[in-house]
C-alpha positions as CSV (number, residue, x, y, z in Angstrom):
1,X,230.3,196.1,210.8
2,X,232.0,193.0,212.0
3,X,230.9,189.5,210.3
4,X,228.5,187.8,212.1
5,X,230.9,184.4,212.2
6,X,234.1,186.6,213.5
7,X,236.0,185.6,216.6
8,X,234.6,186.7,220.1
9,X,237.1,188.5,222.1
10,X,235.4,186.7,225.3
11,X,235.5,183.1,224.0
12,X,239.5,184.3,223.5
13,X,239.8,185.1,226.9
14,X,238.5,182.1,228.4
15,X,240.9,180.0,225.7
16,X,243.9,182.6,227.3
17,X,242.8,181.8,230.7
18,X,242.8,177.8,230.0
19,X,246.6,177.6,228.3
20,X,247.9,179.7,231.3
21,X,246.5,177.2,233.8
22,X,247.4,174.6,232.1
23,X,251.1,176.1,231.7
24,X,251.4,177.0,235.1
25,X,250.3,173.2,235.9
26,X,253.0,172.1,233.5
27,X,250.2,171.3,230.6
28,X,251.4,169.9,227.4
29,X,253.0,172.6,225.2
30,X,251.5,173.4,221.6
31,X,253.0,170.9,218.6
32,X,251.7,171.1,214.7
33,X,248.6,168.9,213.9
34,X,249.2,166.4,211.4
35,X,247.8,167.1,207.8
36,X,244.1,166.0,207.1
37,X,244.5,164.0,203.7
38,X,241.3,163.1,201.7
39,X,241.6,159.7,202.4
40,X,241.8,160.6,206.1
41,X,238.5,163.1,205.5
42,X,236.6,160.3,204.0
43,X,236.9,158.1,207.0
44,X,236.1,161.2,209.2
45,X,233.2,161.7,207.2
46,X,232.1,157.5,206.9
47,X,233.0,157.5,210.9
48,X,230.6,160.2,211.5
49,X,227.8,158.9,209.5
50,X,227.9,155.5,210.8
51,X,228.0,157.0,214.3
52,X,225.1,159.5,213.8
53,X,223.1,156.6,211.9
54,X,222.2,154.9,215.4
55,X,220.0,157.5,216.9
56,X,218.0,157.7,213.7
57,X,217.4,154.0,213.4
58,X,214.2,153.8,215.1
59,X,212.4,156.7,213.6
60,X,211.0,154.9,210.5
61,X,210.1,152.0,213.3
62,X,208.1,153.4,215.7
63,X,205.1,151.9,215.0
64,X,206.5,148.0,215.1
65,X,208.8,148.6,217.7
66,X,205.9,150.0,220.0
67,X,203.6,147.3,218.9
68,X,206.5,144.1,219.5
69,X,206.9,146.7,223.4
70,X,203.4,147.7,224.4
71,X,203.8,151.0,223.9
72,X,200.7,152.9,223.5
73,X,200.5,155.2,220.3
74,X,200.6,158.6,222.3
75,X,204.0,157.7,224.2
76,X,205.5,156.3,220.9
77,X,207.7,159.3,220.7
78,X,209.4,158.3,223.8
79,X,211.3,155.6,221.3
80,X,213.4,158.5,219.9
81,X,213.0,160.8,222.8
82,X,215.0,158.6,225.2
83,X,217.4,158.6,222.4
84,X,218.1,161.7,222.0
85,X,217.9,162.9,225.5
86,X,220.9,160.5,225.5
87,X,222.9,162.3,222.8
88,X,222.3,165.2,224.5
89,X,223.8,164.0,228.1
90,X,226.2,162.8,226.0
91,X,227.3,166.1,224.2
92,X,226.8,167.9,227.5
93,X,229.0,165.6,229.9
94,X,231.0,163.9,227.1
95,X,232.1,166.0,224.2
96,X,234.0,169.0,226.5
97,X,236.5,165.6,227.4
98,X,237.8,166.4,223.7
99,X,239.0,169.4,225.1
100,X,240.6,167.3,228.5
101,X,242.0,163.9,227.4
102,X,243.3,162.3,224.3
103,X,241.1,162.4,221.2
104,X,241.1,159.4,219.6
105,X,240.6,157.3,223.1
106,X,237.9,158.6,224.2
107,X,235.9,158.5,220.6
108,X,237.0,154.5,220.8
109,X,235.7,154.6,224.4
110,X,231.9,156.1,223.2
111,X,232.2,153.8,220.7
112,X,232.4,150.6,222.7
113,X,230.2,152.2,224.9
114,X,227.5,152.3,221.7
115,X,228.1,148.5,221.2
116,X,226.5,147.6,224.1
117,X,223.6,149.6,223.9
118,X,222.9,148.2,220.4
119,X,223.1,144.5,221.8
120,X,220.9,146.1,224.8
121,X,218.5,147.0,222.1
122,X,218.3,144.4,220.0
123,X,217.6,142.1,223.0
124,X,215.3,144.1,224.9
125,X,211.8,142.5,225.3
126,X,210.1,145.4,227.5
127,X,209.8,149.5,226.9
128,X,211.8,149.8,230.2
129,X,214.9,147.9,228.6
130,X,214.6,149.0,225.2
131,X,214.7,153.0,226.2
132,X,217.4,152.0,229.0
133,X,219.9,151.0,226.3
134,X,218.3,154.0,223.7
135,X,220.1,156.1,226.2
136,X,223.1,154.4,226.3
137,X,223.3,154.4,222.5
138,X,222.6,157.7,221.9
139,X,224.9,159.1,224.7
140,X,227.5,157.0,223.5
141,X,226.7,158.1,219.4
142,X,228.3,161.2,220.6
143,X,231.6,160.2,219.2
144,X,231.1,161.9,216.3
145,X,230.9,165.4,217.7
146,X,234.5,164.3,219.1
147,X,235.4,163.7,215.1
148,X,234.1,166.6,213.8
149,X,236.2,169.5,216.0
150,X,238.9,166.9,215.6
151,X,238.7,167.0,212.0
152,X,238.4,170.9,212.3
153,X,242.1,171.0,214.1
154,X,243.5,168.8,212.1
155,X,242.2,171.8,208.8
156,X,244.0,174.7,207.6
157,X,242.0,177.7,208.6
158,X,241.5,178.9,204.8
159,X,239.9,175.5,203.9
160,X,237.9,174.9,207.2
161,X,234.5,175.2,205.7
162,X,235.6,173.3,203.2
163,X,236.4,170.5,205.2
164,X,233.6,171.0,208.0
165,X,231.1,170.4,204.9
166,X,232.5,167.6,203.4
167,X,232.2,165.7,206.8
168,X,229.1,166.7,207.5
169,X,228.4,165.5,204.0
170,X,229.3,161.6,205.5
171,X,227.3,162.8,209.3
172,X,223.9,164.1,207.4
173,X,224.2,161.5,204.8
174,X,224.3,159.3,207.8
175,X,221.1,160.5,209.3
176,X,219.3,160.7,205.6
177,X,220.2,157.2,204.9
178,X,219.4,155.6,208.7
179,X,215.6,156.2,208.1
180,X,215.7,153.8,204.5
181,X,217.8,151.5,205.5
182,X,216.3,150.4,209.1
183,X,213.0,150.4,207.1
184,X,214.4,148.0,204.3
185,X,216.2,146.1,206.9
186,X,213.4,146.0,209.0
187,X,210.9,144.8,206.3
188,X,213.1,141.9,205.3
189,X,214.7,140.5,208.7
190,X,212.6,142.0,211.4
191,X,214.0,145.6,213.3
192,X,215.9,143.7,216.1
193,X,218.5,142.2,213.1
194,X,218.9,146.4,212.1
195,X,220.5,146.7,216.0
196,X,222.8,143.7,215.7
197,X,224.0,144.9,212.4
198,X,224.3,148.5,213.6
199,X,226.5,146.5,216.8
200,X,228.6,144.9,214.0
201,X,229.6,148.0,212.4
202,X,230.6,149.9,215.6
203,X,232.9,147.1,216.3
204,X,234.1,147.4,212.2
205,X,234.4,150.9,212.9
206,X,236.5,150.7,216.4
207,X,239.5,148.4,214.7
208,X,239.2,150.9,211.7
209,X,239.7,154.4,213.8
210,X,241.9,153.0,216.1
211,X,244.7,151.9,213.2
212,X,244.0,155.6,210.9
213,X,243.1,158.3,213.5
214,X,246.3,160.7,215.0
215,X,247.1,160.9,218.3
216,X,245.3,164.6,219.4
217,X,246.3,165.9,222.9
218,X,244.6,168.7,223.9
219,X,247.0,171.8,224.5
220,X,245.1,172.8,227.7
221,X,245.1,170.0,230.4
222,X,242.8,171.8,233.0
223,X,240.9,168.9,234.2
224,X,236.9,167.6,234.0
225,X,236.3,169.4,237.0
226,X,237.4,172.8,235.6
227,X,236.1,172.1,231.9
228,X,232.8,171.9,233.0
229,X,232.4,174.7,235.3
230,X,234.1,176.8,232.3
231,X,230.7,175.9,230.5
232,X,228.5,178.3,231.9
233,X,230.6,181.1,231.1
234,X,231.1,180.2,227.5
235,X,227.2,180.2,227.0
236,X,227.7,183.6,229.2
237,X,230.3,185.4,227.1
238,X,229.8,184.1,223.5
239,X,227.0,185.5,222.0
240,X,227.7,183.4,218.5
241,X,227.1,180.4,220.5
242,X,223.5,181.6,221.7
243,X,222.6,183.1,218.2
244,X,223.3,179.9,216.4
245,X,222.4,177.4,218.5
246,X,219.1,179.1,218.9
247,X,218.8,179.1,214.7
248,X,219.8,175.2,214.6
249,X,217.5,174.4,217.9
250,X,215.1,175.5,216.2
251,X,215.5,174.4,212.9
252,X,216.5,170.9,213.9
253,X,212.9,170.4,216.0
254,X,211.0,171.1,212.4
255,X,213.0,168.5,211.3
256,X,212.8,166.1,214.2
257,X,208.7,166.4,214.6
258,X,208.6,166.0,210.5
259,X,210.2,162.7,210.5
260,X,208.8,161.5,213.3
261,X,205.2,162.0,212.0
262,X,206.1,161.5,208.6
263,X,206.2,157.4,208.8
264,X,202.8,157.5,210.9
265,X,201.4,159.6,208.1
266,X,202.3,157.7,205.0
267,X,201.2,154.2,206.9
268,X,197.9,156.6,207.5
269,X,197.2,158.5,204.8
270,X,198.7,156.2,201.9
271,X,198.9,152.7,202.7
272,X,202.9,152.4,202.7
273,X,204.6,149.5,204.5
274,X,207.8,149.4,205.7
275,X,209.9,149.2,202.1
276,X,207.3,152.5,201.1
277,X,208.4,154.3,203.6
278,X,212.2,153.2,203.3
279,X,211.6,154.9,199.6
280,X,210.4,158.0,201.0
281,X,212.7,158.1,203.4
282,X,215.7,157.8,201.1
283,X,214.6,160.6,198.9
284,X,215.2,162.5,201.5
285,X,218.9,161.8,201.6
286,X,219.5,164.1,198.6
287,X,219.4,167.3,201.0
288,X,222.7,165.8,202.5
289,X,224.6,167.0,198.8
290,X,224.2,170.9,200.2
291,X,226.4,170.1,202.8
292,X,229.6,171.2,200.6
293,X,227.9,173.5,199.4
294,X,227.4,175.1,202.6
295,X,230.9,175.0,203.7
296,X,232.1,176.4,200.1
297,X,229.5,179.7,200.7
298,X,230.6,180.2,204.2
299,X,234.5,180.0,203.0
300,X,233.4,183.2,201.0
301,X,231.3,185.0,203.5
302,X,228.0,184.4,202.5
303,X,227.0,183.1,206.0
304,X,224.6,185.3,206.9
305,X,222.4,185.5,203.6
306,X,222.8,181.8,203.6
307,X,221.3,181.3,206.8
308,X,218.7,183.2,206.2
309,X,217.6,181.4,203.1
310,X,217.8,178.4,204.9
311,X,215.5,179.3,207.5
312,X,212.7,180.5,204.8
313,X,213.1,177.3,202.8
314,X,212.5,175.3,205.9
315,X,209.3,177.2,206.5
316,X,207.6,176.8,202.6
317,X,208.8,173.0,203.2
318,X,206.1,172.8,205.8
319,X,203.3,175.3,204.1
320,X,204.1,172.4,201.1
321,X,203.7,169.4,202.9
322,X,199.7,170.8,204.4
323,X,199.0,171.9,201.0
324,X,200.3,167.8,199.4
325,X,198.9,166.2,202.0
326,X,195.4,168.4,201.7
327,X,195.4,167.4,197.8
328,X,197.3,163.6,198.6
329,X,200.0,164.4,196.8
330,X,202.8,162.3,197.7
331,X,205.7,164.1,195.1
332,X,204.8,166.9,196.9
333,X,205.1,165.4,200.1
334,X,208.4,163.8,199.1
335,X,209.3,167.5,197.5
336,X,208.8,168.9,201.2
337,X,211.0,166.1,202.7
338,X,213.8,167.0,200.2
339,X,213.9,171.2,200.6
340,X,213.3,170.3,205.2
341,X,216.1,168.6,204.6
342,X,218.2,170.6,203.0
343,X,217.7,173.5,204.5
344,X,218.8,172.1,207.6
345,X,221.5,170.9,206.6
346,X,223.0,174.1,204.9
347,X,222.3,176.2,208.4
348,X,224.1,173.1,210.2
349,X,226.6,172.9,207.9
350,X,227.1,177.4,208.4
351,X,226.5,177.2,212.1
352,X,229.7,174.4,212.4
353,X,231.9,176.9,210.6
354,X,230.9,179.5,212.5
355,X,231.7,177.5,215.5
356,X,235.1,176.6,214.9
357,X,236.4,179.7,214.0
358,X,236.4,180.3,217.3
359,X,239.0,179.6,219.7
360,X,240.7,176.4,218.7
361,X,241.0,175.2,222.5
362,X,237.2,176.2,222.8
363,X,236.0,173.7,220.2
364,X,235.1,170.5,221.8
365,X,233.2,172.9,224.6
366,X,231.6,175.0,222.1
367,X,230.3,171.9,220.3
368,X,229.1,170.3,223.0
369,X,226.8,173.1,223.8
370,X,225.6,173.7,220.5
371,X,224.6,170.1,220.2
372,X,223.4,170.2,223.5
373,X,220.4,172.6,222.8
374,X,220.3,171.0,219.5
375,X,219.0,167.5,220.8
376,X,217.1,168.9,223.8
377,X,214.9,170.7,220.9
378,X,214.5,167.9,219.2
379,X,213.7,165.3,222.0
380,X,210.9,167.5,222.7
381,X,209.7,168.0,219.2
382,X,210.4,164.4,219.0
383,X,208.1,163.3,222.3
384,X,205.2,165.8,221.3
385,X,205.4,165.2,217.1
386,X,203.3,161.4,217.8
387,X,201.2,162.8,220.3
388,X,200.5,166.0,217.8
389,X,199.8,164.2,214.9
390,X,197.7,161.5,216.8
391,X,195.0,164.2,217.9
392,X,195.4,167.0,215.2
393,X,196.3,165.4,212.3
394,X,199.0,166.8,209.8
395,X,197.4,169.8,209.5
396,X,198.6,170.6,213.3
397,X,202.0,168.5,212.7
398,X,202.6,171.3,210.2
399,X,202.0,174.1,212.5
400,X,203.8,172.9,215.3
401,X,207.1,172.5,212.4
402,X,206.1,175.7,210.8
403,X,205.6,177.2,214.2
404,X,209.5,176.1,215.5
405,X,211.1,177.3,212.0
406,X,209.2,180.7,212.5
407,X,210.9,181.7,215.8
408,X,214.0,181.1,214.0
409,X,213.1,183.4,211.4
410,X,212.5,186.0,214.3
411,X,216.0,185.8,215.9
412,X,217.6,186.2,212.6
413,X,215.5,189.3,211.6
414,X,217.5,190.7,214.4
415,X,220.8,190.3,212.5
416,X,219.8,193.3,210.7
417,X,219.4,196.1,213.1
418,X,221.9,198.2,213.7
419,X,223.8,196.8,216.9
420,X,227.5,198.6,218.6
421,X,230.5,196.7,217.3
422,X,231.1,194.9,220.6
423,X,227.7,193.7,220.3
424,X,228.0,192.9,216.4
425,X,230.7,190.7,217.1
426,X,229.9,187.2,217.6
427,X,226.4,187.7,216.9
């Protein structure tokens, strides 16, 4: 039977079909990437983390930032709901230009773009404002989806995973980190300083990317207009893309409704301020060191079990935290935090890999889409995580993240029926 992260003859086909238009509209020809050094995959993987950081920020600050706003406590998930809905109109209208137009300007282009809305942010004094310019960040934080396929082009094929993992080492490190640093920030300077010093290092980071970063044409100049009706018929044809993106939706909402409750819960149910939950948050951050990990097992094949014990780790994370939080136990608490986090990160890190072992001119689409799903997931676990935990307690905050990691679990049961080959491929 075919591997489950093999090439799909269909996502091949569309690729075909993109270099011959772009050929027979005198597209740029083919030439060898340049060679992705490890100083060059450390800023990838500080680029990405810095990026990702900024829709992440207001998680740990939801209570503040709604109190300074008016915001009442059932609608304080819109904070990182508006957010993420961004990143997601972001990845969906955004990311497939990496496959269109030059690389490296159009990640400096989000980035600027991001500037702004951090300014917006940290001068907002009304919910309207404030969520106005969460979009704009978060639809603009997207630049690091452009780095990461980037990165992948710029990889030898027999080290990909390798060098997926590493960088998602830096981007999950980045999200891990965001949550203890706005709180200790917050605590000491107030959260609207954590947006002007977020502002100050996108601008750090546009001189830095626009000196180190390669040039990157795409090899198949079809046009916006063409690139995004092609969209449909990747989802259509690449069954990978549907099977993982499902796993990752899934598992990503767990994670989203877990850390948006968490804060509320440790304010709640033990007393923390801001610098506690900072702590809390930072443990955490030790999931990101699976990331390599992740990309070493899937170098060797192991996807597939991987995954699987990824998914099943995220669900005893959440049967964990009920049972800490039942006996107020907050090592076990933190215990959950660590193993929700790095599960996740493992099954993003094998879902990547996956991905861009697909069609190299695919990648920027393919990612796009994944992420896509991903943030639409977690906007909603996001949005209903305050409301859930506000009239049902953590009790029902854990069923509703136990409840998203199970239907995971139930795709990738399927994995293991017997399927025909044409099927098994790309599933």
């Amino acid at each position: 039977m075919p591997l489950p992260d093999a090439p799909t003859p269909t996502a091949a086909n569309i690729a075909r079909a993109d270099k011959a238009h772009s050929a027979s509209h005198g597209g740029a020809t083919s030439v060898p990437p340049p060679a992705l050094t490890p100083a060059l995959t450390f800023v990838f993987a500080v680029a990405c983390g810095l990026c990702v950081a900024n829709i992440y920020y207001a998680q740990p600050l939801i209570g503040p930032i709604s109190d300074a706003l008016q915001l009442h406590a059932g609608l304080a998930g819109l904070i990182m709901t508006l957010t993420q809905l961004g990143y997601g109109a972001g990845l969906l209208l955004l990311v497939p230009l990496a496959d269109v137009v030059e690389n490296r300007r159009l990640i400096i282009g989000a980035l600027f773009g991001a500037v702004i809305g951090l300014v917006g942010i940290a001068l907002s004094n009304s919910a309207v404002t404030f969520l106005a310019a969460s979009f704009m960040v978060g639809a603009c934080a997207v630049a690091a989806q452009v780095l990461l396929p980037f990165a992948s082009h710029l990889a030898p094929e027999a080290t990909r995973g390798k060098v997926v993992g590493n960088i998602m080492a830096g981007l999950l490190g980045g999200i891990m980190l965001s949550r203890p640093f706005a709180s200790m920030v917050a605590a000491s300077l107030g959260w609207r300083a954590l947006f002007w010093i977020s502002a100050v290092l996108m601008a750090s980071l546009i001189a830095v990317l626009w000196r180190v970063l390669p040039e990157r044409r795409p090899h198949a100049s079809i046009g916006y207009a063409r690139t995004m009706a092609s969209l449909p018929g990747i989802v259509w044809n690449t069954p990978l893309l549907r099977r993982r993106g499902w796993y990752q939706g899934m598992m990503f909402a767990a994670f989203q409704a877990f850390w948006t409750a968490v804060p509320l819960a440790l304010v709640h149910e033990f007393g923390m301020g801001q610098r506690g939950i900072g702590l809390f948050a930072l443990a955490g951050a030790a999931g990101a060191l699976l990331a390599p990990v992740a990309g070493r097992l899937a170098d060797r094949g192991l996807t597939r079990p991987a995954t699987g014990a990824a998914i099943v780790v995220a669900l005893l994370s959440f049967v964990l935290g009920a049972v800490s939080m039942h006996f107020h136990s907050l090592a076990g608490l933190v215990a959950a935090g660590i193993l929700l986090d790095g599960a996740v990160q493992l099954c993003q890190v094998l879902n990547f890999r996956s991905l861009f072992m697909l069609a190299p001119e695919l990648r920027g689409r393919l990612n796009g889409l994944f992420m896509t799903f991903i943030f639409i997931c977690a906007a909603v676990a996001s949005g209903i995580a305050a409301a859930v935990y506000a009239f049902h307690g953590w009790t029902g905050l854990c069923l509703l993240g136990g409840g998203f990691v199970s239907l995971a679990l139930l795709l990738y049961l399927t994995e293991f029926r017997r399927r025909p080959a044409a099927v098994a491929v790309g599933g």
